[in-house]
N, C-alpha and C positions, 0 to 999 in steps of 0.2 A: 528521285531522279531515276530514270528507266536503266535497263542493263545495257542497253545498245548505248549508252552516253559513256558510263564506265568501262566498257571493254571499249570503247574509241580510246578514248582518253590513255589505257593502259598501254593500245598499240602502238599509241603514235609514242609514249613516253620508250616503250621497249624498240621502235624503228629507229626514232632517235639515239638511244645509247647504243643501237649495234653500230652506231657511226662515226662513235669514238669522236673527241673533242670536236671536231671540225663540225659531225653532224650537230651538236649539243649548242655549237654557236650559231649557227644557222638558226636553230629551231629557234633560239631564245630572239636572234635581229627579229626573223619575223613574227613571231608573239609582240614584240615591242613594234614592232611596222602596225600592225592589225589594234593594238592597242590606242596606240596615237593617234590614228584615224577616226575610229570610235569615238575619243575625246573631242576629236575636232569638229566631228559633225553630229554628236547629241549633249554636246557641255557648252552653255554659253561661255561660260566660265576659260575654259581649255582653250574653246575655236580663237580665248582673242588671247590669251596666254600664248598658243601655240605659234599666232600667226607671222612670228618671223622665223619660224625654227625650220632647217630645209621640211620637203615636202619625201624625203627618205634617206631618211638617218643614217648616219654611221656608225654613231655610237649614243646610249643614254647622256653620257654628259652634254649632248647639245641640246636638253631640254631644260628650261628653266626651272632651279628649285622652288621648291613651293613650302610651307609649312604648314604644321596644323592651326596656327595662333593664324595664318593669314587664312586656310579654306574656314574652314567653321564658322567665321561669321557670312561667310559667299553659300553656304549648302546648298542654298535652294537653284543657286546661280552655273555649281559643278557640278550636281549630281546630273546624271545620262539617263533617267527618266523622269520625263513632267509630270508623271504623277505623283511624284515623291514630292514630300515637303520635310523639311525639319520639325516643322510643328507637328506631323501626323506624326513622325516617327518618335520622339520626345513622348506624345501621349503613349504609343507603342510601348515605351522601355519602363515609363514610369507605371504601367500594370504589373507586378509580379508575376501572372496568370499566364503574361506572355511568353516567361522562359521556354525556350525550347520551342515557342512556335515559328514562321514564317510567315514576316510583314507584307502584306498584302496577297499572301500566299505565295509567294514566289519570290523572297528576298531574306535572307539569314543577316540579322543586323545584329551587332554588340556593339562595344563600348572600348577604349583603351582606359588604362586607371588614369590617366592625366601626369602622370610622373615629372610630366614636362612644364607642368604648369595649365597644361590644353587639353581638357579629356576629347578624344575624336571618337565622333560615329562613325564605323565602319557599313556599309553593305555592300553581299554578294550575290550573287544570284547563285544558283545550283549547279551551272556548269562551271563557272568558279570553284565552287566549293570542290567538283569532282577531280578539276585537274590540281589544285591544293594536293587532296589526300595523293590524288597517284605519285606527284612529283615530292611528295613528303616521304612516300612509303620509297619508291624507286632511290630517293636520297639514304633514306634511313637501311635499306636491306642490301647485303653485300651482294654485291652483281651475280654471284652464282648463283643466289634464289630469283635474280628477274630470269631464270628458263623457261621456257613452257609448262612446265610442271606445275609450279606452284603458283604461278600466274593463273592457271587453269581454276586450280582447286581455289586460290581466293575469287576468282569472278563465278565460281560454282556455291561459294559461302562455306565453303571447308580448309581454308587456310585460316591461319590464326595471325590476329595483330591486339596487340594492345593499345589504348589511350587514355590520355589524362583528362577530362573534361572537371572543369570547374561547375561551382555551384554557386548561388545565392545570388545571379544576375546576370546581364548580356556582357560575359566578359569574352575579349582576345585576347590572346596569350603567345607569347613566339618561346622561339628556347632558341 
């Protein structure tokens, strides 16, 4: 992912919190506005899921739940690019080789453990992934390191963060 994605990502995450709750719910309706839309017009799946839900939301609960026991057998029918299939990505997961790559070059796919009974394939793309980390790092560091400072020197590669990454498979993990 380029540095101009990342320092986007960083500004809009550091605009947003100077704007104190109100900005923070804003940001999040329309991340959720710009999201629902996406679904509606590249998920066959979604567009008929969605198609009684207003056309701008007030709140997430006027979206239909969905679970993982009902998408997983639909994959081919929600996922938001046609070139994806469940079957490519299965062969994907079940090479070892692939740890740590990117499916089709341009998608970070794992796996949940199934705990639920339903193991789900995840994928994201890399502009996902970047606003992931910012909106993890921004959650995780006390507001007085979002200054310009240290914002700086982590988008310069001289701020320090640590992570946990797993091994031995395409796993996702929350805490």
């Amino acid at each position: 992912m380029d540095r101009l994605t990342n320092i986007g990502a960083l500004c809009d995450a550091y605009r947003t919190a100077r704007q104190g709750q109100a900005g923070v719910a804003r940001r999040q309706q329309q991340r959720l506005q710009d999201i629902v839309a996406f679904a509606r017009v590249r998920s066959p799946y979604y567009s008929r899921l969605y198609r009684d839900v207003p056309e701008r939301l007030s709140e997430i609960r006027q979206l239909p739940t969905v679970t993982k026991a009902e998408l997983m057998p639909h994959f081919d029918d929600w996922v938001t690019d046609p070139s994806v299939t469940r079957a490519q990505i299965e062969v994907f997961l079940a090479d070892p080789g692939n740890v740590g790559r990117d499916f089709l070059g341009r998608y970070v796919v794992c796996t949940t453990s199934g705990a639920t009974g339903i193991p789900a394939i995840l994928m994201h793309d890399h502009t996902a992934m970047v606003v992931y980390n910012v909106l993890g790092y921004a959650r995780s560091l006390p507001a007085l390191l979002l200054s310009p400072g240290p914002v700086w020197a982590l988008l310069r590669g001289r701020g320090r963060l640590a992570a946990v990454f797993v091994t031995g498979g395409h796993s996702w993990a929350t805490r």
